[in-house]
Each structure stands twice: as structure tokens, then as C-alpha cells.
N, C-alpha and C positions, 0 to 999 in steps of 0.2 A: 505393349499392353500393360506391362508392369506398371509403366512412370499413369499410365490411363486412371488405373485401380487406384492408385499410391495418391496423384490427385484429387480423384473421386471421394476417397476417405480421407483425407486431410482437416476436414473440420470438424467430424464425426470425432479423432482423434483429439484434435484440440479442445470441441465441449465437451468433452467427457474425460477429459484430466488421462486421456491414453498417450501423454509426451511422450515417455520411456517409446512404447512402443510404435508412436508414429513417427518418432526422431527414428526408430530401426525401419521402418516400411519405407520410409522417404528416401532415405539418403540409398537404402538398398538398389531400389529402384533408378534412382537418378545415376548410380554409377554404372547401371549398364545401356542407360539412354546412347543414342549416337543422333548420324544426323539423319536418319530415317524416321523419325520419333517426331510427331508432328507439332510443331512451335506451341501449341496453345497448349498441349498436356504436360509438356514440357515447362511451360510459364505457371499454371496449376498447381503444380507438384513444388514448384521453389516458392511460392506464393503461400502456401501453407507451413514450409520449413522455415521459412525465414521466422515468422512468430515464436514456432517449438524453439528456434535456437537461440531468442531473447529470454528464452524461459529458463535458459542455460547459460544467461550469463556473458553466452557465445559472441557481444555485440558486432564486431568487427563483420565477421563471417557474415551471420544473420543480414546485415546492411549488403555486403557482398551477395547474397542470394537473392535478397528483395531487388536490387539496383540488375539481374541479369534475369531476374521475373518478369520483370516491368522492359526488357530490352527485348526477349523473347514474344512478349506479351503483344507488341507493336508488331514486332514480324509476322505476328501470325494475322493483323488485321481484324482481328476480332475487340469491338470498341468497347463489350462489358469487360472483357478481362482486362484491356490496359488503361480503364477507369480503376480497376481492382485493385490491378499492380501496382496503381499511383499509392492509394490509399495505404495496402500494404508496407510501402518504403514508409511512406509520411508516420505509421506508426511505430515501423522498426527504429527511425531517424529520433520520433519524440522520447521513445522506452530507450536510447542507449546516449540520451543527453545532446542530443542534436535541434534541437526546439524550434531555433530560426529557420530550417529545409521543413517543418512540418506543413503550415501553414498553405506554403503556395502550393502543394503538389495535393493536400486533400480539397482547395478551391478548384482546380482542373479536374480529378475526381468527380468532386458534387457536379460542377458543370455538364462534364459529361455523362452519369450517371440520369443528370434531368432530363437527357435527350429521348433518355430510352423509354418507349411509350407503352412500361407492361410491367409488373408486378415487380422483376426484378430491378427495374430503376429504382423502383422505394425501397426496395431492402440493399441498394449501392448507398443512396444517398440518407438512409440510418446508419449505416455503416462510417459515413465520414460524420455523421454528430455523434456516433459511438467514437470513434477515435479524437475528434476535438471535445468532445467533454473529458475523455481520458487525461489528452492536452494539457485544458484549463485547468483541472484538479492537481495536476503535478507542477502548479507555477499558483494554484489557490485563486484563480481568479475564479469568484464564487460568480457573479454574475453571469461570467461566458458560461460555466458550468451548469446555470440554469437555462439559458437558452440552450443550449445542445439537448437537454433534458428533455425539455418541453416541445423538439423538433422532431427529435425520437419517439418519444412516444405516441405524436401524432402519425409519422409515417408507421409504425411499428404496428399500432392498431388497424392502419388501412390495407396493411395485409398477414395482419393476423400472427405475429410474429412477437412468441409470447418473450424468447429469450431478450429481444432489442427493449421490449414494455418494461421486463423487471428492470435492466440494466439503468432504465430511466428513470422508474423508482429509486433505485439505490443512488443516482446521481442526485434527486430530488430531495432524497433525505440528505445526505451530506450536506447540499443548501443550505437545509431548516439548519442545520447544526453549526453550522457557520456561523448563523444569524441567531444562534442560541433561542430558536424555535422548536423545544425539544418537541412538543405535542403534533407539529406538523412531520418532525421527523418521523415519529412513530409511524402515523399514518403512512407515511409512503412509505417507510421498509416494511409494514404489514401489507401494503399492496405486491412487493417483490417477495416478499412471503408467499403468498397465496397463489402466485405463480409460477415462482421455483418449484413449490410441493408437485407440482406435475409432472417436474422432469425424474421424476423419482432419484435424481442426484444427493444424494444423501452428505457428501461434502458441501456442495453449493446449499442445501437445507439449512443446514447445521450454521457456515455463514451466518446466513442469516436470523438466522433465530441466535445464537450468540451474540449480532449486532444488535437486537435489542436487548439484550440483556445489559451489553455494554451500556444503553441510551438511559434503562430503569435504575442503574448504577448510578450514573452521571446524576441522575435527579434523583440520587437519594431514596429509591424504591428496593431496598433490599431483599426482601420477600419474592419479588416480583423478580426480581435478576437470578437470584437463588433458581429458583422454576425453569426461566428460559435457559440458562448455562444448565440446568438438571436433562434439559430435552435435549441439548446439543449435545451433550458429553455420552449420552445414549446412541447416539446418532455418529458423533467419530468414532466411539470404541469399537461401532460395527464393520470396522475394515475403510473408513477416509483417511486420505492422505495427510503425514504426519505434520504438515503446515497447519492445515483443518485443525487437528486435537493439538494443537500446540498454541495456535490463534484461540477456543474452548478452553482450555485448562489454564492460559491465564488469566481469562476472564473470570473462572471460578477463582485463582486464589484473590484476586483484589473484592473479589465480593467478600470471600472468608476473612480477608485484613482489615475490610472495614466493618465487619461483624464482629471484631475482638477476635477471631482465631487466626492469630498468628504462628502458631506452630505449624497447625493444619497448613496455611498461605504459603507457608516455606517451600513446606512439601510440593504446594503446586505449581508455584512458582519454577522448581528442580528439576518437574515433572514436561513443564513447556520449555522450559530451557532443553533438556534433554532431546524431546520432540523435535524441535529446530534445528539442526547442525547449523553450524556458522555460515555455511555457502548456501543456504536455503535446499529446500525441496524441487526436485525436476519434476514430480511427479501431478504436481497440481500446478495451476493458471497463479500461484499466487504472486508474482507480479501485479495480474492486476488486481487481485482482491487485495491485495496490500496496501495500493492507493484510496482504499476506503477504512480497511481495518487497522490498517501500520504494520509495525516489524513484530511478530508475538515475543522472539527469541530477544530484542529489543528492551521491547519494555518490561518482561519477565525479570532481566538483569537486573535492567536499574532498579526495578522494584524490591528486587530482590537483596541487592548491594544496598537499599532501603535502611530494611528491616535490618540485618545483621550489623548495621553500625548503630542501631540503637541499642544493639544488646553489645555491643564494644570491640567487636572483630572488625578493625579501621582496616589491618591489610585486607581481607577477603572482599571487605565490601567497596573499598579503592578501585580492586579490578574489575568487581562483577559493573562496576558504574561505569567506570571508561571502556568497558569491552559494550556496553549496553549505546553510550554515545555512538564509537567508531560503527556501532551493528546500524543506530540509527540514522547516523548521515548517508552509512554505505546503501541503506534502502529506503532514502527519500524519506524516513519519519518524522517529520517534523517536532509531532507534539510528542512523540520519544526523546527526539534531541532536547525539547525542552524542559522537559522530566528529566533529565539526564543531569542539566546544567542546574539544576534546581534541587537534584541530589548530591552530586559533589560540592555545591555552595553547603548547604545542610552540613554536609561532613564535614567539611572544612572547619565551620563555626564551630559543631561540635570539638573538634578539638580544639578549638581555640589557637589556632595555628595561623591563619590566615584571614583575619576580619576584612581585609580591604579583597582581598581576591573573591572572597566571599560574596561580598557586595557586587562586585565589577561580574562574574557567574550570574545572579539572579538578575541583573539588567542584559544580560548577554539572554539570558532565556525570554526574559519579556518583550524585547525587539524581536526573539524569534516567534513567541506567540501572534504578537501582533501583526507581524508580517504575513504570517499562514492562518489567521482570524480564528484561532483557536484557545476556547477559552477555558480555563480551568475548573471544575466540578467542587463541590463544597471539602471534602478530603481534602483533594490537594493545594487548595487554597488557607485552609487552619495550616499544613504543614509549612509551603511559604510565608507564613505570617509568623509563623513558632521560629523561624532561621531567620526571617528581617526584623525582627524583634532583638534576636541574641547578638546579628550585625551592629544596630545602630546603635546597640550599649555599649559595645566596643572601642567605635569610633567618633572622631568628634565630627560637627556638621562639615566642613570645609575635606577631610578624606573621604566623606561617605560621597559627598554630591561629584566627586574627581573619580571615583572610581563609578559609580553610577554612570555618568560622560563617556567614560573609556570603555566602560563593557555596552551600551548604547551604539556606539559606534565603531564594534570591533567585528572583522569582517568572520566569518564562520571557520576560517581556515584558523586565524589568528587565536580564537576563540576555543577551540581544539586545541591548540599547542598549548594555551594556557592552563587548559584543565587536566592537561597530560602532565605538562611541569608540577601542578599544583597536588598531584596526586603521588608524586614522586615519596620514597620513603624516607624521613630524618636522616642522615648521618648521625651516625651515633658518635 
């Protein structure tokens, strides 16, 4: 009856950011199952845990419990849950860097999901364009991410199922923003707004109303960002998960850095840094809201290792930049990473230390934008242009366009080692 209950609340757990305590109801549970314990509550019960324990970091495991969900799931005969199980593995497989098992195991999912002639077949087969747009977004293939979009939310409405709707909003918008259609973005993360507001989830709120804030930033609406980070920062300090106020509060201080307070931005920048521990929060889904918002602890650094090498602390701001990198490759950040490579180039010139590494950084970031179709916002486009500026006075045409070449085609790993070397401190 335990592992019955522990299944039954398993997603109750997981939409309402109760990790902590459904990682304790589950595994409690499951260690006193035996084989009296009937195959499907049993399959359930792992079926829910394997997600909480991607949440944790846990990959191995998590893969380990989806793969005896899904072995379970078939024993018992019952064709929605080992449609389920399928889906389950294919998204534990895509969140722990296994990409090429995703694909075939949520095609057999949707299939059999279509078979089922009643409510919950649509909400099986939302479920595999909710996990393939997840997919798409973690490899940027912006197209697939709007058909999964646009697949969701048509099943999602046929039965009424507001959480798959917003999800497809938010997917919808990331599109526009791909495509540097900010005004369409809007529109959709005001429709996942308007949605969210019902679940009275006051972290998933916040999200999103801090996601536009981020979007009126991007286009230069200051006033307008200032507002929405003033709602969301009301809304974490009322008891959301320190991911939540930590994702909010860096979005206030780059709104305070691009409004001339930079003191103030320090501070908030310290404030999200703090917020974030290095291993992320277990206590909120932000895995996947990270694949929408990025790493906050992330881009807090590098922003942060910014600012203080303009005021002339080269060591503090060295670290806060390559801890800001390793934070964002380790959690998928792309447009982190290339904020990153784009701040250490910055510092570099600044010292006048390295003009060719320099150069070889901001072509290593612009193969990385281009690659993840994310584009730079007016800010951070003057400060690229203030550092390729002090580059190419440095150098003459034949080392600029050599080192241009070699950061173009320097692989991510290679690209890392360099900025780690290049960060290293003088010999005195």
C-alpha cells in the first residue's frame, strides 16, 4: 500500500517543487516493496523517482530506475504505463546526455499512447512533445522545438490541461527569441503567464514574470523590467525556492547595470550568486526551467567578474569568470558560456596581456552563439565591440584573421582549456 500512495503522489510531488520530500516518500516506500507488491504500483513509484533523482544530479541511478520502471511496467501488462515508462527513460536518457536512446523509445511511446481511445492517450502523447521539445531545446534545434510546441498545445487544450498549454507557451516563446522575434515572444510567455497565475505556484509565477522582464531588458525597455523583476522579487522572497530568487535577483542586478547602478548590481549579482550553491537547488524542477532561463549562479559570475575588472580587481574577476564558464557548460548555458568567453576576451584586452587570445575567445563565443541562435541584446553588443575594438589595435591583419580561424574552429573542450590557461596568474 505504501509503494500504491508513494506512486499515486509522485507527480503532485514533482509539480509542486516537493523533491526533498517525494525523493523521501519514494525511495521509503520502495524499500519495503517485495514481490507481493503488484508490478504496475511498483513501475509508478520508479517512474516518478527516476525524474526527482535527475533533479539530483543522480544520472546514473535515475537511468537505473527508469530502465526497471519500464521492465516492471511490461510485467504488469498494462499498455498506458509502459507507454509511460518508455517516455520516462527517453527523458531521464536526453536530461543525463544520452540524446541518441531518446528519440526511438518516445516514437514507441507516442505510438502507443495513440492507441489509447480516451483522455489519457492525449495527455500520453503531450507528454512525449513535452519531453521532445525539452529534446530539441537542449541541442537548439529551434524548428523541432516549435513543432513539439504547437503539438502540445493542440492536445493540451483537447483536454483541458493547463500545465502542458503554458509549457507550450514557454516553448513558443523561446522560438520568437531564437528568431529574434521579441514581440511574438512576449505574447506567448504572457499566455504561460496567465496560466501559471492559477496554479497559485508562486515560484513557477515568479519564472515567469521574471522571463519577461528578462525579454523588456533584451529590448531595451528598462522601466518595464524594473516592474516585472519588482513583482517577481515579491513573489521569491515569499518563501520560493532559492533557484527561483536567485534566477529574479539576477535579473534585477543587470537591469540596475544597465541603469548606471553599479554598486547597487554588485550587490545583486552576490545576492544570486549566494542564492545558487554551486550543485544547484534539489528543491525546485530547475533543470528544466534552466533550459529556458539558463544557469542564474552562471551568469551572476561572469557578470559579476564583469564589473570588478572594470574597476581593476583582475584576480577576483579571473575567477568569478572561469567559475561562471565551468557553472555554464556544467548546466547546458550556452548564451552563459558565451558571455563567459566574451568576458575573459574583455579582460584579457584589458590587460593588454593577450591580444591574440583575445581575439581567438570572442570567435570561440561567436561560433558558440551561432551555433545555439542566440543573439546578443544592444548592452552586450557595445561591450563586444568596446573589446574587438582594443583587439584589432593591437594586432596586425594576418594574427587577427589566424587567431579569428583557430577560435572558429576550436572544439568546447579545447576552448575551456584555453581560457583556463589564459586566466592563469603572471609569474612574477
Amino acid at each position: 500500500m505504501a509503494v500504491r500512495v508513494a506512486g499515486a503522489l509522485g507527480f503532485f510531488f514533482s509539480s509542486t517543487n516537493r523533491t526533498t520530500e517525494g525523493r523521501n516518500w519514494l525511495e521509503a516506500a520502495l524499500a519495503i516493496a517485495d514481490d507481493t507488491t503488484p508490478a504496475l504500483w511498483h513501475a509508478r513509484a520508479k517512474n516518478y523517482l527516476s525524474p526527482v533523482l535527475v533533479q539530483y544530479g543522480d544520472f546514473q541511478r535515475a537511468i537505473d530506475v527508469a530502465e526497471q520502471g519500464l521492465a516492471l511496467a511490461i510485467a504488469s501488462g498494462d499498455a498506458w504505463q509502459t507507454a509511460y515508462s518508455k517516455a520516462t527513460l527517453a527523458l531521464t536518457f536526453n536530461a543525463s546526455g544520452h540524446a541518441e536512446r531518446t528519440s526511438p523509445l518516445l516514437g514507441e511511446a507516442r505510438a502507443a499512447f495513440e492507441l489509447i481511445d480516451e483522455s489519457r492517450g492525449d495527455w500520453g502523447v503531450a507528454h512525449c512533445e513535452f519531453v521532445t521539445g525539452l529534446a530539441a531545446v537542449r541541442v537548439a534545434d529551434v524548428d523541432a522545438v516549435e513543432r513539439a510546441a504547437r503539438e502540445l498545445r493542440i492536445r493540451a487544450r483537447r483536454i483541458q490541461y493547463d500545465l502542458f498549454e503554458g509549457w507550450s507557451y514557454v516553448m513558443a516563446g523561446w522560438v520568437a527569441e531564437r528568431r529574434a522575434d521579441l514581440a511574438s515572444a512576449e505574447t506567448e510567455y504572457l499566455g504561460s503567464l496567465q496560466l501559471v497565475r492559477r496554479t497559485g505556484l508562486n515560484a513557477h509565477i515568479s519564472f515567469m514574470v521574471a522571463l519577461l522582464g528578462r525579454l523588456a531588458l533584451r529590448s531595451g525597455q528598462l522601466e518595464r523590467a524594473r516592474a516585472r523583476y519588482s513583482e517577481a522579487s515579491m513573489l521569491v522572497d515569499d518563501g520560493a525556492s532559492p533557484w527561483f530568487a536567485a534566477f529574479t535577483h539576477a535579473g534585477v542586478a543587470a537591469t540596475l547595470w544597465r541603469s548606471g547602478e553599479s554598486g547597487q548590481a554588485e550587490a545583486a549579482y552576490r545576492q544570486a550568486i549566494a542564492e545558487s550553491p554551486i550543485t544547484g537547488s534539489t528543491f525546485s524542477q530547475e533543470r528544466f526551467f534552466g533550459l529556458f532561463g539558463g544557469s542564474p549562479a552562471a551568469r551572476a559570475q561572469i557578470a559579476l567578474g564583469t564589473l570588478v575588472s572594470l574597476r581593476g580587481e583582475d584576480a577576483e574577476a579571473q575567477s568569478l569568470l572561469v567559475a561562471g564558464l565551468e557553472g555554464a557548460e556544467r548546466d547546458g548555458d550556452t548564451e552563459a558560456t558565451a558571455l563567459a568567453f566574451e568576458g575573459l576576451a574583455a579582460a584579457a584586452a584589458k590587460r593588454q596581456r593577450d591580444a591574440e587570445g583575445a581575439a581567438t575567445l570572442l570567435a570561440v563565443a561567436r561560433a558558440v552563439r551561432d551555433k545555439a541562435r542566440v543573439s546578443r541584446d544592444a548592452f552586450d553588443t557595445e561591450q563586444v565591440a568596446a573589446t574587438t575594438a582594443t583587439v584589432r589595435a593591437a594586432l596586425n591583419l594576418q594574427t587577427l584573421e589566424r587567431a579569428t580561424r583557430s577560435g572558429s574552429s576550436l572544439s568546447l573542450s579545447d576552448a575551456l582549456a584555453l581560457a583556463r590557461r589564459m586566466s592563469q596568474p603572471v609569474p612574477a
